[in-house]
N, C-alpha and C positions, 0 to 999 in steps of 0.2 A: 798404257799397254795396248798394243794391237792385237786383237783377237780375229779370227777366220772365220767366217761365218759358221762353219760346220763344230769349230771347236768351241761358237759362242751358242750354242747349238746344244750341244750336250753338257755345256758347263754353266746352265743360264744359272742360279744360282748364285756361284763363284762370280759368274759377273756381275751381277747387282750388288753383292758385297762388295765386289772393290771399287764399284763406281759409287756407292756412299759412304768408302774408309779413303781411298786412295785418289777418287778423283775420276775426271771422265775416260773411259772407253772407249776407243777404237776399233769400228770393228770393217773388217778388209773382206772383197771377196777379188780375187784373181791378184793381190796385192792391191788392189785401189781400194780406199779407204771410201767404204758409203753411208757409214752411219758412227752415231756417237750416243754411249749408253751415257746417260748422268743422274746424277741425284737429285730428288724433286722439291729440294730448296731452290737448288741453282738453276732447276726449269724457271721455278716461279720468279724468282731473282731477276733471270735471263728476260721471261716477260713481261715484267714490270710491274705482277703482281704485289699489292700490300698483303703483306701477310699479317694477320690480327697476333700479338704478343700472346693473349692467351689462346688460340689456335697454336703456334707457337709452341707452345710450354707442351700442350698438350700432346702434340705431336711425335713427342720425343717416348719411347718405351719405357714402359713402367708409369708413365704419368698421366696415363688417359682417366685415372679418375682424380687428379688434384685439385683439392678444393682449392678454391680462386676469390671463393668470398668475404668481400669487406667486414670487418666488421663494422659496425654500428655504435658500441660505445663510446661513452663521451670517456677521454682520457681523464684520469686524475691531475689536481692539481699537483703540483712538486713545488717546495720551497729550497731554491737551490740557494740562497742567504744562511749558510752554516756559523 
C-alpha cells in the first residue's frame, strides 16, 4: 500500500501493523515514492543478519519469558521387544 507522507504521519501506528501483517510500505510524498516501512525480520533477512533460533522464539509476543533450557536427565531405558 502507498501511503503520503502526511497520512503515514498521523496513522504511524496502522502503518507498522501492516508493515509486520501485510507486508512492506510505501510511503510517497508528491506521489514519488521515497521510502519503504518493513518488518524487522525482513530488515535483518534483507542485511544478512543471523538471527539466533532462541532470539528468535523469543521475539515473538507473549514468549519473552520461555524457558529454553535443556534438560539434563539421562533418558530412561525402554524395552521396545514386546
Amino acid at each position: 500500500m502507498n501511503w503520503p507522507v502526511q497520512e503515514a504521519e498521523q496513522r504511524f501506528s496502522e502503518l507498522i501493523r501492516s508493515a509486520t501483517t501485510d507486508g512492506p510500505q510505501v510511503v510517497t510524498h508528491h506521489g514519488e515514492e521515497i521510502a519503504v516501512v518493513i518488518d524487522i525480520a525482513e530488515y535483518r533477512r534483507l542485511r544478512g543478519e543471523i538471527v539466533d533460533f532462541e532470539d528468535f522464539l523469543r521475539s515473538e509476543p507473549g514468549l519473552e519469558d520461555l524457558d529454553l533450557t535443556r534438560s539434563r536427565e539421562v533418558p530412561r531405558n525402554l524395552d521396545w521387544m514386546v
